[in-house]
C-alpha positions as CSV (number, residue, x, y, z in Angstrom):
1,X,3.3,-75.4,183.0
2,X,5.3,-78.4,184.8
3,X,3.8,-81.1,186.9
4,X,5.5,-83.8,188.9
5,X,6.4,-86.6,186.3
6,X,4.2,-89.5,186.4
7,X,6.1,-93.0,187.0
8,X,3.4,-94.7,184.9
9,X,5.1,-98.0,183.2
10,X,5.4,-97.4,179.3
11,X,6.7,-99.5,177.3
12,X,7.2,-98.9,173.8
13,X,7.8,-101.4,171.1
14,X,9.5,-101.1,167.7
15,X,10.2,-103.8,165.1
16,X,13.9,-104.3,165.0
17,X,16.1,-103.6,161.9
18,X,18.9,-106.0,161.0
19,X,20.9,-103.6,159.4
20,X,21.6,-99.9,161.1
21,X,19.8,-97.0,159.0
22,X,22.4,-94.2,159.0
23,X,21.0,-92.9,156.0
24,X,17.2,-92.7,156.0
25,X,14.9,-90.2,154.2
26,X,11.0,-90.5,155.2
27,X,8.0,-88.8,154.2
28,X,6.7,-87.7,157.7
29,X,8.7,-87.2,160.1
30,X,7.3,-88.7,163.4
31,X,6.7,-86.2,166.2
32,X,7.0,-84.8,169.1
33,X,6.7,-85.6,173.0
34,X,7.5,-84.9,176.9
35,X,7.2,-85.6,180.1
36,X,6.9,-83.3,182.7
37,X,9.8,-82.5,185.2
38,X,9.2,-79.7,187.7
39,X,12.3,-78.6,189.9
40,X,11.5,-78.9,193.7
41,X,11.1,-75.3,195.0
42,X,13.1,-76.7,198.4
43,X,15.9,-77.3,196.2
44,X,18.0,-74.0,195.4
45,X,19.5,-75.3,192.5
46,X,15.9,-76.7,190.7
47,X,14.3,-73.1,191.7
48,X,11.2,-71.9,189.6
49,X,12.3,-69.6,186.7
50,X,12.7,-66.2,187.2
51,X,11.6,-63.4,184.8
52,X,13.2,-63.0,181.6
53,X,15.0,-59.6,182.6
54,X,18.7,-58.8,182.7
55,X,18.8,-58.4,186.2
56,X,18.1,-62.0,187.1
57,X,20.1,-63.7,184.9
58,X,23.2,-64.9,186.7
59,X,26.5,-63.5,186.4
60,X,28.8,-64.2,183.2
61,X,30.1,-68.5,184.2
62,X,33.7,-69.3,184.1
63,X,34.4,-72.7,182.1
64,X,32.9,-75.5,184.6
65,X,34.9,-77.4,187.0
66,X,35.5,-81.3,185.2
67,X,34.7,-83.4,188.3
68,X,32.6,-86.5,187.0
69,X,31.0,-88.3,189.4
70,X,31.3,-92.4,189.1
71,X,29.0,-93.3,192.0
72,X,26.3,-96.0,191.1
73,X,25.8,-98.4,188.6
74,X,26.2,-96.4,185.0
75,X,23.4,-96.8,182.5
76,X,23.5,-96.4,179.0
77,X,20.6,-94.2,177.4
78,X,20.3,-92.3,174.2
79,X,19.5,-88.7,174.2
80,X,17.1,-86.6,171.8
81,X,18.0,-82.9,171.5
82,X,14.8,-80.6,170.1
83,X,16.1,-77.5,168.0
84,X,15.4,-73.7,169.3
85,X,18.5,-71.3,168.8
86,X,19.7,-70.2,171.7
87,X,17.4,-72.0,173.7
88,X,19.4,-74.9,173.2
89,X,21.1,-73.6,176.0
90,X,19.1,-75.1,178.3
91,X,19.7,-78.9,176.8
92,X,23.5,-78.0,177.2
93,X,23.0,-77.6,180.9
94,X,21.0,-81.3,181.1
95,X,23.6,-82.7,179.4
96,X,26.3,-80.6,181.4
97,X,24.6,-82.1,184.6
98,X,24.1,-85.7,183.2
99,X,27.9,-86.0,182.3
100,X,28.8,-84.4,186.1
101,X,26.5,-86.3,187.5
102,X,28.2,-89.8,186.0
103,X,26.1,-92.4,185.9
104,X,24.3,-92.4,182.4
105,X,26.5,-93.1,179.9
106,X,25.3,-91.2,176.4
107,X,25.9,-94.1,173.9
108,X,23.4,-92.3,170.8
109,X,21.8,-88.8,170.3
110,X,19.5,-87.5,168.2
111,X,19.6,-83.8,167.1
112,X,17.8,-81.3,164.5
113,X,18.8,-77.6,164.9
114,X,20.2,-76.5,167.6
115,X,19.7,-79.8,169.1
116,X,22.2,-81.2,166.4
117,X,24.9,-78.3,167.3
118,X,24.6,-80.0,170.7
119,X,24.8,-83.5,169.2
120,X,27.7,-83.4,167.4
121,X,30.1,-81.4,169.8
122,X,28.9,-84.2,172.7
123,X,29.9,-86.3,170.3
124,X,33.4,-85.1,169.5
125,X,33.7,-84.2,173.1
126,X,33.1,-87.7,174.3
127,X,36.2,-89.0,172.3
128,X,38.3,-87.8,175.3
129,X,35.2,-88.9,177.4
130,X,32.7,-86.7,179.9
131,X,35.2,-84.0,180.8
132,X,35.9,-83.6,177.3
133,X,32.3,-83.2,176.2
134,X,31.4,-80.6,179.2
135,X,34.6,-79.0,177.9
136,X,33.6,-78.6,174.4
137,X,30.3,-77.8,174.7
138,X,31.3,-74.8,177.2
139,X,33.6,-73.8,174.8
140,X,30.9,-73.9,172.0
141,X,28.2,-71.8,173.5
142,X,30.7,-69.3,174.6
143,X,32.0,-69.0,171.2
144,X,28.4,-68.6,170.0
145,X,28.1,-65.8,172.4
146,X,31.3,-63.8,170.6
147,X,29.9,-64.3,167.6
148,X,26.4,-63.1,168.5
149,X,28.0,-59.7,169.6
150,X,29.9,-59.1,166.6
151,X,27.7,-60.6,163.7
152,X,23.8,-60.3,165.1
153,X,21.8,-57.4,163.5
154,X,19.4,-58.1,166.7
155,X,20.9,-55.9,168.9
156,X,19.1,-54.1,172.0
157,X,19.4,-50.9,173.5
158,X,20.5,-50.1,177.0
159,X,16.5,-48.7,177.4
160,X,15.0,-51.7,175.6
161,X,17.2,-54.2,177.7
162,X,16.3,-52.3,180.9
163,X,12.5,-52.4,180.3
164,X,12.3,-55.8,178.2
165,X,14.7,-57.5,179.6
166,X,15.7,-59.8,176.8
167,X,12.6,-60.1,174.5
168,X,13.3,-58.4,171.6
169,X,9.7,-58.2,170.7
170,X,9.5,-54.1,171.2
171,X,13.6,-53.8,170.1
172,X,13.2,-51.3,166.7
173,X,16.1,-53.6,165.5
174,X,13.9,-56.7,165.6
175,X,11.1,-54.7,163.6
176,X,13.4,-53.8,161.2
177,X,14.6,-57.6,160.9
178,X,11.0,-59.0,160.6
179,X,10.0,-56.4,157.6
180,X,13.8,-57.3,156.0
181,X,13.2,-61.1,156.0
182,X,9.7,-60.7,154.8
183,X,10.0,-58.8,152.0
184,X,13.7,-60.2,150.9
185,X,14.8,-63.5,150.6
186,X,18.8,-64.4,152.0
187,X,19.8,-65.2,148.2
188,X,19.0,-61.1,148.3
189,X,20.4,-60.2,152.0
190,X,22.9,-62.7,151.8
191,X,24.6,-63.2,148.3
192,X,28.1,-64.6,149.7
193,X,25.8,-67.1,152.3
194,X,27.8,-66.0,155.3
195,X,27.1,-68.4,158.5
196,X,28.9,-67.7,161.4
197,X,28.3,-71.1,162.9
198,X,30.5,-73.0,160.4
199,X,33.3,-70.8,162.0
200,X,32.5,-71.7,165.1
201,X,31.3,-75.0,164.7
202,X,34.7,-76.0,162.7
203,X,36.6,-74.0,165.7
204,X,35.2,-76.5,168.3
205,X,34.9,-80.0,166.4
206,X,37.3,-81.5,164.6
207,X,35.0,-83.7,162.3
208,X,37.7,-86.0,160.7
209,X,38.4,-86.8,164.5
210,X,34.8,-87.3,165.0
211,X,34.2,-89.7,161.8
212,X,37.1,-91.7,162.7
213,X,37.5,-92.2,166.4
214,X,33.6,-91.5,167.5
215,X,32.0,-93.7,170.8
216,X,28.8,-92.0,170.1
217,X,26.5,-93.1,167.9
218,X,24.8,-89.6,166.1
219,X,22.0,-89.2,164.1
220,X,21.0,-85.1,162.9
221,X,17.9,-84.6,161.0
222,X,17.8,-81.8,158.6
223,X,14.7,-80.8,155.8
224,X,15.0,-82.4,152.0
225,X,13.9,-79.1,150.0
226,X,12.9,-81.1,147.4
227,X,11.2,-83.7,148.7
228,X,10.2,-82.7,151.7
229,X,11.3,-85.9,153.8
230,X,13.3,-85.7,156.8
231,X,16.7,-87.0,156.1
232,X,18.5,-88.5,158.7
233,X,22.4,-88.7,158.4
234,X,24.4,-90.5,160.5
235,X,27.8,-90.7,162.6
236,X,30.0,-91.3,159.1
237,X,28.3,-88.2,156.9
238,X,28.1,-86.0,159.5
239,X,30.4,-82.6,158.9
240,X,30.0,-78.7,159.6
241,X,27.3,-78.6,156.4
242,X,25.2,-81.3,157.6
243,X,24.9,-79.5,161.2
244,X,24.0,-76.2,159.2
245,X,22.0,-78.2,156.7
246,X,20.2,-79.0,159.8
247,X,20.0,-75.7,161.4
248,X,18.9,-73.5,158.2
249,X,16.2,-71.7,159.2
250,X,14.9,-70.8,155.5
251,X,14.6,-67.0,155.7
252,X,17.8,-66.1,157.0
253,X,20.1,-68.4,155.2
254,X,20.4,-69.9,151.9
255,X,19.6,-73.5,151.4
256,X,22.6,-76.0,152.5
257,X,23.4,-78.2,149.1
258,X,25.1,-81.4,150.3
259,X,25.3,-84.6,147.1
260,X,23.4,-82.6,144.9
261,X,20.5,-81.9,147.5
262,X,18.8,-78.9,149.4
263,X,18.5,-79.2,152.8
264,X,16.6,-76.4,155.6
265,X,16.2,-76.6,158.9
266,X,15.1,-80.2,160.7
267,X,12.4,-79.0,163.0
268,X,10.3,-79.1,160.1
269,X,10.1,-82.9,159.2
270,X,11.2,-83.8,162.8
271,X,12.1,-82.2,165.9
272,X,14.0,-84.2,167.0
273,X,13.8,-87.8,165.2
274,X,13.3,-90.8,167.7
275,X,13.5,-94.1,165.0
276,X,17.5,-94.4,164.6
277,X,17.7,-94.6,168.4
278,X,15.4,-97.6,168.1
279,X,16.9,-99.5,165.3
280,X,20.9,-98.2,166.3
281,X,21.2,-98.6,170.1
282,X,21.2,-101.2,172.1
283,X,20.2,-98.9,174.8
284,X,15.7,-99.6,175.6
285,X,16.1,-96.0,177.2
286,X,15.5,-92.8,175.1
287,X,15.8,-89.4,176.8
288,X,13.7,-86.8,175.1
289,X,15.5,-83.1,176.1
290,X,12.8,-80.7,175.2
291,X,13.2,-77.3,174.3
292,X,9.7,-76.0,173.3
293,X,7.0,-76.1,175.6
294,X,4.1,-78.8,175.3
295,X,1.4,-77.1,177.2
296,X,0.8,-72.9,178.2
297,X,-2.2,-72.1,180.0
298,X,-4.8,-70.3,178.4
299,X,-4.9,-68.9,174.5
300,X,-2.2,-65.9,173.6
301,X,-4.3,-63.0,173.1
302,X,-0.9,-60.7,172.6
303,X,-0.1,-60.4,168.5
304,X,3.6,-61.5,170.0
305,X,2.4,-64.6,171.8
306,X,0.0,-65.6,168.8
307,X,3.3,-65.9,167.2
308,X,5.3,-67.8,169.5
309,X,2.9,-70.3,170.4
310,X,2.2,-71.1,166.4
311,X,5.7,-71.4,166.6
312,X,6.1,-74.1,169.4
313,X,3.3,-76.0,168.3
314,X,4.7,-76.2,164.4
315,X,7.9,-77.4,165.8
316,X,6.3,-80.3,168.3
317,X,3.5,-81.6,166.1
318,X,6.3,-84.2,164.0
319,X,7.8,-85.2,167.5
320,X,4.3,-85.6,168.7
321,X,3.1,-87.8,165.8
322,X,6.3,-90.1,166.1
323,X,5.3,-90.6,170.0
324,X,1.3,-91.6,169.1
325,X,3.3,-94.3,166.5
326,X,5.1,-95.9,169.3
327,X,2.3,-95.8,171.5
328,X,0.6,-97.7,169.1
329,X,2.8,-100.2,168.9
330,X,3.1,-100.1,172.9
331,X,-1.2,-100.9,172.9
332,X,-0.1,-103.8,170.3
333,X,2.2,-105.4,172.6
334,X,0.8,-105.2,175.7
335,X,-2.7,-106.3,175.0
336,X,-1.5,-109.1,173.4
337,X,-2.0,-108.3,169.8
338,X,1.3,-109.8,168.4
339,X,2.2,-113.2,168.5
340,X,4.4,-114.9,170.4
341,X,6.5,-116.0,167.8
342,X,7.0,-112.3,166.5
343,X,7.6,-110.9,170.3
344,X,11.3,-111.8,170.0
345,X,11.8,-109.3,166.8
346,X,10.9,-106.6,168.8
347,X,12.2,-104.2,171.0
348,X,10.9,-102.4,174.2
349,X,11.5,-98.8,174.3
350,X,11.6,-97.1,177.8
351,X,10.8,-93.4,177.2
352,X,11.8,-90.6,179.2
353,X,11.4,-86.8,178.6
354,X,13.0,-84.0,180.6
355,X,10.2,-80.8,179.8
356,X,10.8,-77.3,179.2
357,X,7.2,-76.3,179.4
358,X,8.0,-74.6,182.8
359,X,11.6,-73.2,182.0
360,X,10.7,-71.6,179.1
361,X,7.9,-70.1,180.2
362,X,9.3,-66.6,180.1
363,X,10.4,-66.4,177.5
364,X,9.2,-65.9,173.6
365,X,9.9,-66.8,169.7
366,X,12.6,-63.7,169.8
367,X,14.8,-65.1,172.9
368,X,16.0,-67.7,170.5
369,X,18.2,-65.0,169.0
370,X,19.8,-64.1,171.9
371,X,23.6,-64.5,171.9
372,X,24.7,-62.8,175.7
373,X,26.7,-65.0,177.4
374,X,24.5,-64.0,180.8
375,X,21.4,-65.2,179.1
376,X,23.0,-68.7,177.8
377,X,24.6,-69.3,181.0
378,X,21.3,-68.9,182.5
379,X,19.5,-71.0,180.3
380,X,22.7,-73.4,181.3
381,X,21.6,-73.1,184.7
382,X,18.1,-74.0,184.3
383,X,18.9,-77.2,182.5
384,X,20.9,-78.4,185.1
385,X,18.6,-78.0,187.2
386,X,15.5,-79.9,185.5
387,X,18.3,-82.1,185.0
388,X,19.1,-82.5,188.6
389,X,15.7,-83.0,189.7
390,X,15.0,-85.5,186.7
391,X,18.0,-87.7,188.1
392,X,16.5,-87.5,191.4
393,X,12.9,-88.8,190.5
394,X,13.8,-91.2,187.5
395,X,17.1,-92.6,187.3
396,X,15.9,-95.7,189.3
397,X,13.5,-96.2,186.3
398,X,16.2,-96.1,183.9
399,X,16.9,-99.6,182.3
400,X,13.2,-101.0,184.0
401,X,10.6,-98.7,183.3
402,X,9.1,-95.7,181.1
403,X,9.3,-92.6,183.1
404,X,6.5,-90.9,181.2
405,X,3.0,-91.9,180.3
406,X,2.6,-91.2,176.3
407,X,-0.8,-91.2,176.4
408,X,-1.5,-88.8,179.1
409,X,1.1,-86.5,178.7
410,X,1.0,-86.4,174.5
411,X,-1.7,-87.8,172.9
């Protein structure tokens, strides 16, 4: 469910760090949070989601027109990008709208999963500036697309898409997957440890280019194995393995070694990690783009929905945890509990969140397989949209004021 988002002042406070922590391994990965942004019903373009159904997803989208607006004073944030396959979509189209739109300038992100596929082609794109990144990441989910129609086993039926629109839920091919990957691990399905996204990844980012000549700060978050500590790596380690280190979603691929290490999928430890935009930017502002809902109303009673809600909530209780640290440290400062002379070591934090709770509320667990082009796009269209109405509400709080309320809307 969405709600209008609250303009509540938060501030958040962190202890500075003198040095930056590109490479940080921790035992708990702090957790997950949101702030509610419903699109106006007036507005055509921040419209209500529809069903989940083929017939109202929008057309195949030709590559996006590059015109980036300039108008207003330009505000640097940093962005966090929550994992959830394909429904990272919808953080491609709030980013796609924020780089139209002009006036925040992306100077860190934050990604695990899919949320660091996202990352790191912003990233690369931003080299040649905000054209560049709308370019690239267009040319990335499309490329996901192709490869989803030639390499998924999760593929529907003309019947099953008529009368399920995209849920794979009743599809006899997702049945099939569920008892495969339950009963055999990927070192069995998968000797050779095929990954179609390191083709496509390496197809879209150059990551020699991005090493070298980066304006984006990028921090992606992927599982130690053996540890089980998040480990954060940052703009100088990141290649094509690190994205799929951070991206391996242990049953269907094989661990991702990297120095001697075994990483799986981020969402685990944290999803995605805030504390490297605190200590790394100078941007206050961090932007939290969610991609699994918060809050559904009433319990699943469906066997499907059991699963899909155990499945949201696993990947939003480390982002959630990390949000009741800093609001801890928020109560410290602002009834006084520091001292004065230790004020001037810390920084404020002005958090934001633009929440999916509402556009993904059609959709399950098995919609994060889908690979059409006419389901990403619409995805696409919904993040702009949330993204458009988000700009409307809150970009005057940008740079003064939390947008959200921690407290109310997390803990």
């Amino acid at each position: 469910m969405a709600t209008t988002p609250r303009n509540t002042a938060t501030r958040a406070a962190v202890r500075r760090r003198p040095a930056a922590a590109d490479k940080t391994e921790t035992a708990a990965a702090p957790a997950a949070a949101e702030s509610v942004v419903s699109p106006a019903a007036s507005q055509p373009e921040a419209a209500a989601p529809a069903p989940a159904s083929r017939a109202s997803a929008p057309a195949p989208a030709a590559a996006p027109s590059i015109k980036t607006s300039t108008s207003g004073q330009r505000k640097k944030v940093s962005l966090a990008l929550q994992g959830g396959g394909a429904h990272g979509a919808f953080a491609w189209g709030v980013m796609d709208k924020f780089l139209e739109d002009g006036r925040l300038e992306i100077e860190a992100l934050s990604g695990t999963s899919a949320g660091s596929m996202n990352a790191a082609v912003a990233a690369y794109g931003l080299i040649k500036g905000p054209e560049g990144a709308r370019e690239a990441l267009h040319q990335f989910w499309h490329s996901i697309s192709k490869a989803g129609e030639r390499y998924s086993p999760l593929q529907q039926t003309p019947l099953e898409k008529f009368f399920h629109g995209w849920k794979l839920e009743h599809s006899m091919a997702n049945q099939m997957f569920k008892n495969i990957t339950h009963m055999l691990s990927p070192y069995q399905t998968n000797p050779q440890n095929f990954n179609p996204l390191k083709d496509v990844l390496e197809s879209v980012v150059d990551f020699e280019e991005l090493d070298k000549h980066s304006k984006t700060k990028l921090f992606i978050t992927a599982t130690n194995v053996r540890s089980g500590k998040a480990r954060v790596f940052g703009t100088e380690e990141i290649t094509s393995q690190v994205c799929l280190a951070s991206a391996c979603l242990p049953y269907l691929f094989q661990a991702v070694e990297i120095d001697g290490e075994h990483y799986w999928d981020g969402g685990f430890m944290g999803n995605p990690v805030l504390y490297p935009l605190f200590y790394n930017a100078e941007s206050r502002d961090v932007i939290i783009v969610h991609i699994n809902p918060i809050e559904r109303p009433g319990p699943p009673t469906a066997i499907e929905d059991i699963y899909n809600r155990v499945n949201e909530i696993s990947f939003n209780t480390s982002l959630i945890k990390e949000l009741r640290a800093v609001a801890f440290v928020q109560k410290l400062m602002d009834e006084g509990w520091i001292k004065d002379e230790y004020k001037a070591k810390m920084k404020y934090v002005l958090m934001h969140s633009v929440r999916a709770d509402s556009a993904m509320s059609d959709l399950s667990v098995t919609t994060k397989f889908a690979w059409q082009w006419e389901f990403l796009t619409m995805l696409r269209d919904r993040g702009r949209a949330y993204a458009k109405q988000w700009l409307d509400e809150n970009y005057e709080h940008v740079g003064v004021r939390s947008s959200v309320d921690i407290h109310k809307e997390f803990l």
